[in-house]
N, C-alpha and C positions, 0 to 999 in steps of 0.2 A: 204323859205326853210331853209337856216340859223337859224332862229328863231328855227322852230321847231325842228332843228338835236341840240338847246342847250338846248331845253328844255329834249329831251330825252337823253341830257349828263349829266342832273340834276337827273331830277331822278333815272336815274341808279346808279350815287351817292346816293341818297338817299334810294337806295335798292328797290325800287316800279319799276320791270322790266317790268309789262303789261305797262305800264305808258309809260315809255322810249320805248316798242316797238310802241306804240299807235304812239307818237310822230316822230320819225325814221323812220314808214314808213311813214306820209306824208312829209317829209321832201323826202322820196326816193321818190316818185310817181312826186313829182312839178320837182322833179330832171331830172330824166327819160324826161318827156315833156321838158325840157328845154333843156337837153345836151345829144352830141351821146352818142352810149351804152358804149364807152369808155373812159368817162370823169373820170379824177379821183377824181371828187369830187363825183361818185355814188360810187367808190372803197372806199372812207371814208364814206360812211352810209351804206353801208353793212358790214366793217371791227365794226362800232360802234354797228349793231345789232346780228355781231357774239359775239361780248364779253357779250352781252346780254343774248342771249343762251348758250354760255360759264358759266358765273355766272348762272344761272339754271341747272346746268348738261344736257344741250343739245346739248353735244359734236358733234353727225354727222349735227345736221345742222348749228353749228356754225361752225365745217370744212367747209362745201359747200359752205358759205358763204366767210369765207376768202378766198377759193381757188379763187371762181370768183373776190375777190377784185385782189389778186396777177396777174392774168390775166389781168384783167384790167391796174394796173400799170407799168405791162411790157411793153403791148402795146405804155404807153403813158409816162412813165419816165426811166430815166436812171437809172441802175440795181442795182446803188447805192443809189439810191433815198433811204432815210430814212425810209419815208411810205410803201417801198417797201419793204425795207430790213425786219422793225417793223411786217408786215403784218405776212413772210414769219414764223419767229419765232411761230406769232401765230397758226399758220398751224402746224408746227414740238410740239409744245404745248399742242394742243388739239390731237394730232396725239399719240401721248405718253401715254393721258389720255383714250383715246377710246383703244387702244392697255390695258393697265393696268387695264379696265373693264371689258373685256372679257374673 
């Protein structure tokens, strides 16, 4: 699972976003089977395939996304957790941008 969440940290660098989703979601799914629904290592591959849909202008499902990462990390880290904090931003981000397209 690892493996595959850097391969689609690669090529979203490399700007090939089917690519990096291809890869993210199995990287989510082996996750899922592996850890409860509140692990926050599934809140980092959904926080890495909202910036996905983020970089394509898919601002409402790259919100939905981060919201349930921020969920997630509430649940499972302190409110100061960096990931948490990091996450949150991108929420108020995209938040801005779907507001500014309307």
């Amino acid at each position: 699972a690892v493996s595959y969440g850097n391969l689609g940290v690669i090529y979203r660098s490399l700007g090939r976003p089917s690519m990096a989703l291809f890869y993210h979601n199995r990287s989510l799914g082996i996750y899922r089977k592996s850890f409860s629904g509140s692990h926050p290592q599934l809140a980092a591959i959904l926080t890495n395939i909202g910036l996905i849909y983020e970089d394509t202008a898919q601002y409402a499902r790259a919100l939905a996304l981060y919201q349930r990462a921020v969920k997630i990390y509430r649940d499972s880290l302190l409110t100061s957790h960096p990931h948490l904090l990091k996450t949150q931003q991108f929420v108020q981000r995209v938040s801005t941008k779907l507001q500014e397209n309307t």
